[in-house]
ZALOKE-259566 format. One record per atom (N, C-alpha, C): x, y, z. Coordinates in steps of 0.001 Angstrom, whole numbers, plus 500000, padded with zeros to 6 digits. Example, Ala and Ser with C-alpha at 12.3 -4.5 7.8 and 13.67 -1.06 7.14 Angstrom:
2
513190494310507800 512300495500507800 513200496700507800 512850497750507080 513670498940507140 512900500030507870 
//
This chain:
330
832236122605408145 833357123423408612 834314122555409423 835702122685409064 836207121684409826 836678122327411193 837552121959412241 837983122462412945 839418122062413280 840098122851414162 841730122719414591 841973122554415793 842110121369416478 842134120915417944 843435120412417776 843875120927419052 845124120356419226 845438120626420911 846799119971421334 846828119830422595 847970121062423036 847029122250424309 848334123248424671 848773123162426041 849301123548426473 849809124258427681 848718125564428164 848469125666428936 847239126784429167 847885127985428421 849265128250428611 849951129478428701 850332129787426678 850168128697426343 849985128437424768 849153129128424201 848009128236424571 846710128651424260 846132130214424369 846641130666425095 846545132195425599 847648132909424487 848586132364424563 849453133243423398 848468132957421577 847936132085421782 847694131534420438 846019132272420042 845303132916421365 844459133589421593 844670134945420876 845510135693422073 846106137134421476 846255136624419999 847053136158419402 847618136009418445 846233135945417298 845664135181417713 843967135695416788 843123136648416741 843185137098418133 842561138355418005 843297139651417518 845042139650417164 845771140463416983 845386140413415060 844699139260414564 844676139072413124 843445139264412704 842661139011413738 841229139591413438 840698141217413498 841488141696414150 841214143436414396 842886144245414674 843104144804413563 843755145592413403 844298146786414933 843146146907415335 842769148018416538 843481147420417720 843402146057417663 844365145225418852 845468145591419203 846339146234420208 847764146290420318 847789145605421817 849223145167422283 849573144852423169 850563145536424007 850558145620425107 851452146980426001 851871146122427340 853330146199428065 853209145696428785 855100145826429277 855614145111430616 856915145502430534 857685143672430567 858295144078429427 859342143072428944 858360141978427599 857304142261427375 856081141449426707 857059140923424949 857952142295425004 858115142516423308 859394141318422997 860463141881422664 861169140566422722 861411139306423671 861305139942424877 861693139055425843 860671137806425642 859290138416425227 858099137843425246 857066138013426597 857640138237427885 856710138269429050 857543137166429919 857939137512431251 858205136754431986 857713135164431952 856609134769431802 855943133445430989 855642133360430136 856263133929428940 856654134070427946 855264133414427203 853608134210427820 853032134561427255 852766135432425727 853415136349425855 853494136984424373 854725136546423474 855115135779423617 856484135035423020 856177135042421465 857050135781420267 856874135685419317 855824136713418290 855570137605419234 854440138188418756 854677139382418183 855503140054419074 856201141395418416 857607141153416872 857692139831416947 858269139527415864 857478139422414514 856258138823414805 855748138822413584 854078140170413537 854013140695414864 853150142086414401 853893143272414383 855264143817415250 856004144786415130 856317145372416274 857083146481416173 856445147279417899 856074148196417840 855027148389416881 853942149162417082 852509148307417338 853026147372417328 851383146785418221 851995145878419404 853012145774419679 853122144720420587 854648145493421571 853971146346422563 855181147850422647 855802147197424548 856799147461424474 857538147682425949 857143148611426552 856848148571427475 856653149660428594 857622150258429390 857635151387429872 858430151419430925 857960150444432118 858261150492433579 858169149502434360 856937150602435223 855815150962434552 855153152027435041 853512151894435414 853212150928435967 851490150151435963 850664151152435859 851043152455436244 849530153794436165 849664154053434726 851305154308434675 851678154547433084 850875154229431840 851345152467432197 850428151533431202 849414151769431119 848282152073431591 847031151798431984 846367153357431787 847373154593432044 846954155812431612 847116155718429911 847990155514429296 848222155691427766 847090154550427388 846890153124427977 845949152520427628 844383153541427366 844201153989428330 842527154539428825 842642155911427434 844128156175426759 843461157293425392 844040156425424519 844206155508424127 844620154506423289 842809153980423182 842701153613424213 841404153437423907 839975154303423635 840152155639423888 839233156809423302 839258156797421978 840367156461421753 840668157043419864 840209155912419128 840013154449420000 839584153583418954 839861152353419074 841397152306419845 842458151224419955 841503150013420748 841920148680420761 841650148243422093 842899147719422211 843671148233423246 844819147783424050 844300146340425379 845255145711425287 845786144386426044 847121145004426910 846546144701427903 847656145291428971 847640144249430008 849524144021429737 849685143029430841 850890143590432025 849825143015433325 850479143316434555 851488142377434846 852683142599434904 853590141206434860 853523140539436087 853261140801437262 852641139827438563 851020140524439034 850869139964439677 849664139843440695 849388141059441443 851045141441442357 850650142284443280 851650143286442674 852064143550441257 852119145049440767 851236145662440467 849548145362440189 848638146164440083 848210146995440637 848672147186441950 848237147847443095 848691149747442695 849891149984441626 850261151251441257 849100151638440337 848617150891439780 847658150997438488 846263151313438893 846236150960440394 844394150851440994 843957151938440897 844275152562441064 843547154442440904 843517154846439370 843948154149438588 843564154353437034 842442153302436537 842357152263437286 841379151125437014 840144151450437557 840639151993438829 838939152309439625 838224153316439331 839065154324439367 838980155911438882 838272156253437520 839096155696436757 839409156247435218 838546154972434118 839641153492434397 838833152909433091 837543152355434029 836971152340435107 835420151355435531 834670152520435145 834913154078434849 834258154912435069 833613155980433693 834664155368433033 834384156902432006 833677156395431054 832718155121431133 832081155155430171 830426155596430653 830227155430431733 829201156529432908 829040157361432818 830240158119432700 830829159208433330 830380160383432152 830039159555430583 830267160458429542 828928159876428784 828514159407430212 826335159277429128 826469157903428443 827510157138428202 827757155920426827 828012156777426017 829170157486426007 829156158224424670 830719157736424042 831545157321425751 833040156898425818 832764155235425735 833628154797424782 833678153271425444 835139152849426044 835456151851426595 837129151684426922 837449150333426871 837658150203425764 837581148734425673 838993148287426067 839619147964427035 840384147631427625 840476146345428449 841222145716427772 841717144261428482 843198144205429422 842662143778430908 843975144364431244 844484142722431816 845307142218431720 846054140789431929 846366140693433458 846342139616433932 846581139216435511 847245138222435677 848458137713436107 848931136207436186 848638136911437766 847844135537438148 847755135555439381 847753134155440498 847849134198441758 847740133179442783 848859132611442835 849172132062443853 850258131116444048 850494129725443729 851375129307444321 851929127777443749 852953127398442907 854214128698442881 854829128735442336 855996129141442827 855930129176444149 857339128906445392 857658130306445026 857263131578444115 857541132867444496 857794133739445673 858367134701445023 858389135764446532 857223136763446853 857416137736448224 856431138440448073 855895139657446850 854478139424446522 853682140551445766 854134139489444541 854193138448444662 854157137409443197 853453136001443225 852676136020444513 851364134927444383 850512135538445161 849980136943444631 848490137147445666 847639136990444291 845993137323445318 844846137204444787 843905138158444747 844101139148443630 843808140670444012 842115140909443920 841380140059442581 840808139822441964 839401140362442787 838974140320444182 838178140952444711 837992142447444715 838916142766444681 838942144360444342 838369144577443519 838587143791442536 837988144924441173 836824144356440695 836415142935441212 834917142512440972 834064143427441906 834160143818442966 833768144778443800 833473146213443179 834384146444442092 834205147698441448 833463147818440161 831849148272440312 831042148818439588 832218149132438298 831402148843437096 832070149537435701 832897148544434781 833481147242435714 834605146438435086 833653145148435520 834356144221434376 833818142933433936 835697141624434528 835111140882435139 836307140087435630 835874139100435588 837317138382434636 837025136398434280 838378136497434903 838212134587435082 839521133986435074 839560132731434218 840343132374433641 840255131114432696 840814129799433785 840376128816433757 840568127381434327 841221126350433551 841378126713432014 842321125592431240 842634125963429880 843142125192429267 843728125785428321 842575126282426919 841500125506426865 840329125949425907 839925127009426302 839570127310427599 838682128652427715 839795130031427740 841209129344427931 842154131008428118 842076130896426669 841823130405425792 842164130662424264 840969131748423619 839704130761423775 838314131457423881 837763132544424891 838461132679426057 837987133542426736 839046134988426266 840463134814426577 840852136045425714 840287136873424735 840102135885423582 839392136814422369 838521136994422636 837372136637423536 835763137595424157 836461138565424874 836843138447426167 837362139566426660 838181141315425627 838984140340424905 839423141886423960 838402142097423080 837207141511422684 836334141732421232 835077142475422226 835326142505423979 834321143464424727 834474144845424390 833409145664424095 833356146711424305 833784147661426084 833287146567426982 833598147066428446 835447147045428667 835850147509429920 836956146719430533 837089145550431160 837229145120430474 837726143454431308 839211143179432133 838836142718433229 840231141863434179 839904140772433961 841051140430433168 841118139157432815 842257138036433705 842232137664434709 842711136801435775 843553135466435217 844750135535435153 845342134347434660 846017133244435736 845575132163435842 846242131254436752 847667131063436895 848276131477437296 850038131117436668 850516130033436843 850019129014437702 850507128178438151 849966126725437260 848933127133436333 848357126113435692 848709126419434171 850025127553434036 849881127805432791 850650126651431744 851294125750432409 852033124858431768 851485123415431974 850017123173432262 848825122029432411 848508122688430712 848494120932430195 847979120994428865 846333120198428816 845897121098427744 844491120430427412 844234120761425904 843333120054425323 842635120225424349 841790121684423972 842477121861422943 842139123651422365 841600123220420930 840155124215420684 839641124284419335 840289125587418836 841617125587417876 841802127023417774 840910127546416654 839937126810416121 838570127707415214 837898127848416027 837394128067417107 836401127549417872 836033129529417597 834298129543417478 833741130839417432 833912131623418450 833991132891418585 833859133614419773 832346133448420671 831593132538419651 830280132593420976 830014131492420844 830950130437420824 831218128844421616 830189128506422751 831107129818423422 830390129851425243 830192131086425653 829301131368426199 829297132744426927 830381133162427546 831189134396427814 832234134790428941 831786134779430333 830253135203430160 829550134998431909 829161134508431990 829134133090431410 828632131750432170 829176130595432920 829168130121433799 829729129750434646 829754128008433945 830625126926433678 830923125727433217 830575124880434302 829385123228434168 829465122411434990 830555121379434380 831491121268434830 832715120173434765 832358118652435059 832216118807436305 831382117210436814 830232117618437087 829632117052437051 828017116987437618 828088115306438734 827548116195439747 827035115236440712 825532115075441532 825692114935442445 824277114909443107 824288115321444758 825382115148445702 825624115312446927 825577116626447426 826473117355447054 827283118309447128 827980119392446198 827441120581445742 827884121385445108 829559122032445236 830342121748444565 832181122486445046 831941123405443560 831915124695444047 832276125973443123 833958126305443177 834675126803442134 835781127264442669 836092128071441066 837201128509440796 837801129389439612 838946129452439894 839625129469438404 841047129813438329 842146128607438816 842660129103439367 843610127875439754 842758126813440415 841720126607441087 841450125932441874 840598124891440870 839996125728439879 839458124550439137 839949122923439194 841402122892439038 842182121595438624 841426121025440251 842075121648441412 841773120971442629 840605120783442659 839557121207442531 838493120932442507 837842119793442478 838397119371440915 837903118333440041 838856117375440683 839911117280441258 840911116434441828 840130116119443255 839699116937443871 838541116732445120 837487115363444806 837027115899443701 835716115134443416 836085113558443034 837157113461442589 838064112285442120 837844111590442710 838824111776444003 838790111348445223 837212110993446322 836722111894446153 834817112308447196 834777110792446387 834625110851445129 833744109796444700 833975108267444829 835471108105445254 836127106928445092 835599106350446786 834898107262447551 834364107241448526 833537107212448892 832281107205447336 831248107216447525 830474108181447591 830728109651447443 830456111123447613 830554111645446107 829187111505445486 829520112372444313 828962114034444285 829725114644443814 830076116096443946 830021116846442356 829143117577442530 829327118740441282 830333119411441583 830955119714440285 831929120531440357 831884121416439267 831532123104439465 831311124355438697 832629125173438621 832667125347437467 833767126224437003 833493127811436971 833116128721438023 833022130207437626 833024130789436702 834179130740436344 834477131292434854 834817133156435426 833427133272435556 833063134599435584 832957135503437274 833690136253437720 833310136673438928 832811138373439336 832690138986438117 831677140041437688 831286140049436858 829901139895435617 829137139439436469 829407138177436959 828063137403437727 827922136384438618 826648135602437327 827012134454437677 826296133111436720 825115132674438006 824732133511438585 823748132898439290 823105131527439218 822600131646437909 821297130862437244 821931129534437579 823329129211436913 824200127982436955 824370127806438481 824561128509439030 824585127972440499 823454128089441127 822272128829440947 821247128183442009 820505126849441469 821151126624440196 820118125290439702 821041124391440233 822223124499440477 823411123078440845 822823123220442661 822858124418443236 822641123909444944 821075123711445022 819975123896444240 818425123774444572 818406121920444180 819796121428443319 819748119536443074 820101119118444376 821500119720444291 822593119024445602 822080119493446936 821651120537447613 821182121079448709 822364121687449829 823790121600448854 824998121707449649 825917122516448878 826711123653449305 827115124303448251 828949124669449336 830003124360448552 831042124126449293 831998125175448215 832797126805448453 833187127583447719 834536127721447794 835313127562446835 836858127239447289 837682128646446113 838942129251447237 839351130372446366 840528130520447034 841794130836446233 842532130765446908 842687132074447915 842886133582447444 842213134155448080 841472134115449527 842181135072450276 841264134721451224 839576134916451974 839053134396452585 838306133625452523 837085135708453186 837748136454453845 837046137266454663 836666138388453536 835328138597453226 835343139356452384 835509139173450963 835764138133450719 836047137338448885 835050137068448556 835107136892447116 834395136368446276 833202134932446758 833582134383447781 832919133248448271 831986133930449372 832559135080449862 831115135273450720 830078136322449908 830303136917449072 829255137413448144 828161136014447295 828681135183447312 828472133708446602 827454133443447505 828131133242449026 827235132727450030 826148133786450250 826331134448449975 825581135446450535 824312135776449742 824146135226448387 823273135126447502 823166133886447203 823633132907447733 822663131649447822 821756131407448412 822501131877450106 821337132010451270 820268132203450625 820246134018450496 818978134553449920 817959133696449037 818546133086448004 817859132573446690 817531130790446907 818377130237447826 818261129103448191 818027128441449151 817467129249450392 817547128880451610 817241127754452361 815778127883451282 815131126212451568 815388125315450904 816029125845450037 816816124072449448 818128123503449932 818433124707450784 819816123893451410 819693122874452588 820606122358452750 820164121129454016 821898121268455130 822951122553454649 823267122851455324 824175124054455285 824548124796456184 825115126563455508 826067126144454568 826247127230453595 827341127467452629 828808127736453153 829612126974452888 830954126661453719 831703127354452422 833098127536453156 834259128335452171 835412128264452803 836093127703451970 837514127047452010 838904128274451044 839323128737452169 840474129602451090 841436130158451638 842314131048450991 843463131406451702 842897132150453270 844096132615454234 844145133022455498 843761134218455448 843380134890456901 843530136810456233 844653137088457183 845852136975456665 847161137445456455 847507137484454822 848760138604454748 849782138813453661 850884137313453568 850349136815452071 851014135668451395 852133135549451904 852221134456452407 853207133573452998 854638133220452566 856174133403452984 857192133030452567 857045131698451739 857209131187450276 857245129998449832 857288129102450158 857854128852451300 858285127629451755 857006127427452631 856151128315452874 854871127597453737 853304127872453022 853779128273451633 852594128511450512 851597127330450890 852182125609450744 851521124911451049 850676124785452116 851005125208453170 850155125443453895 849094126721454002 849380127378453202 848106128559453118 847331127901452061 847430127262450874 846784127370449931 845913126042449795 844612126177449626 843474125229449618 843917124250448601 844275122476449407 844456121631448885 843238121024449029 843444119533447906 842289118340448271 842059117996449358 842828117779450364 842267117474451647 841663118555452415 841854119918452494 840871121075452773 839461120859452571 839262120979451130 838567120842450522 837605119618451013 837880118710450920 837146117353451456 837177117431452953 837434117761453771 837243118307455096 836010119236455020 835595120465453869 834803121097454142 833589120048454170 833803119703452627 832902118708451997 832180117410453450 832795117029453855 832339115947455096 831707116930456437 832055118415456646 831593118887457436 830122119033456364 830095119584455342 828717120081455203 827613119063455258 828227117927454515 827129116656454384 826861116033455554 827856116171457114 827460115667458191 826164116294459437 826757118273458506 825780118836459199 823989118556459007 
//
């Protein structure tokens, strides 16, 4: 069997995703505001309603409960709708249809309902935006029983992870980096839908010192951390999440029971996130293999910062390696 590798833009690869799963299942439509000709503010869906129609690839009004209500009987009847939130912090109209309605009604009705609903996220900062256009909502709804939440880290897995996410029977939040959508990498566009698991968490580097977990945007920094750790003599695993409902446990208690050091980076902030549920089940599962507490590096708990001082809220390499030298000194 041969295969089709070629080099995308993350934000490519994701269009070139939809675009397979829109040819593989009929049932696929896409919903969203400005998605159709315009293509999507990152002109994610670019081209798509030209060659599927607009009856699968539809404008919205500017209505997030809207979307997401016609989604949840779009999806009773059969459909699986792709619904994209055009920022980060417009989801917040939609939350009482996400929490309420799609985490719930397949509970709710014995397994008798499914909702297969994929709902789109460009999220996090680093993109000198304004407010409610670089937050990090993504705790919310891993928090919420019923829904399944990825984020993709490069351009292979937004290609491959899309089409798992829409070919789920569950609801998936699917978390898009925005700021990495124009970082190119190597894409298998044959690549099978069970390549890789959707809930398994990727070791990127493998080291021996020090465990650095992170997802989504932070992936790149991450691995840019370890670059650096090592040119210093500090080699560092570096795990790709992938997945932040469920949780890849297995992949991370076997990386901190090697390293004995586990360092969690998100942009997001840090009180209540995704990194202290992390820590909080390492402790438990790893206690005695650690050699010092589980540290976490991430945004502030304040509301996202005027652009001009993003840089300073948002977890760079030198953060990062600051945690890293506190844990290995402790």
């Amino acid at each position: 069997m041969t295969t089709t590798t070629t080099t995308l833009p993350l934000g490519k690869a994701l269009n070139a995703g939809l675009r397979r799963a829109m040819e593989d299942d009929p049932k696929v439509l896409l919903m969203g505001e400005d998605i159709g000709q315009l293509g999507g503010v990152f002109r994610i869906t670019e081209g798509l309603q030209k060659d599927f129609g607009t009856h699968r690839v539809i404008d919205t009004p500017l209505a997030e409960s809207g979307i997401l209500g016609t989604a949840i009987g779009l999806a009773m009847r059969g459909f699986r709708p792709v619904c994209e939130i055009q920022f980060d912090g417009f989801i917040y109209p939609a939350f009482d249809q996400i929490v309420s309605q799609v985490a719930k009604l397949h509970y709710r009705t014995g397994g008798n309902v499914k909702v297969p609903i994929t709902i789109r996220v460009p999220y996090g900062g680093g993109i000198g935006a304004i407010e409610h256009h670089s937050e990090s909502p993504e705790g919310y709804f891993a928090q919420t029983a019923g829904l399944r939440v990825v984020t993709c880290g490069n351009a292979a897995d937004a290609h491959l992870m899309i089409r798992q996410a829409i070919a789920c029977d569950d609801p998936v939040l699917f978390f898009e980096p925005k700021r990495r959508y124009w970082e190119k990498g190597a894409v298998d566009l044959d690549a099978g839908a069970n390549t890789f698991p959707l809930h398994k968490a990727r070791t990127v580097v493998s080291g021996n010192d020090a465990t650095l977990l992170a997802y989504g945007p932070l992936v790149t920094t991450a691995v840019q951390a370890a670059t650096v750790a090592a040119e210093e003599g500090t080699s560092l695993e570096v795990i790709d999440l992938r997945s932040l409902s469920p949780l890849d446990m297995d992949t991370i208690e076997a990386s901190v029971r090697k390293t004995g050091r586990l360092i969690v980076t998100h942009e997001a902030p840090v009180f209540l996130g995704v990194g202290a549920e992390i820590a909080a089940r390492v402790t438990e599962r790893c206690f005695y293999h650690l050699e010092s507490p589980v540290l976490r590096v991430g945004g502030f708990t304040l509301p996202y910062p005027p652009a001009k001082l993003e840089e300073f809220y948002l977890p760079d390499v030198d953060r990062i390696l600051d945690a890293v030298d506190r844990s290995i000194a402790a």
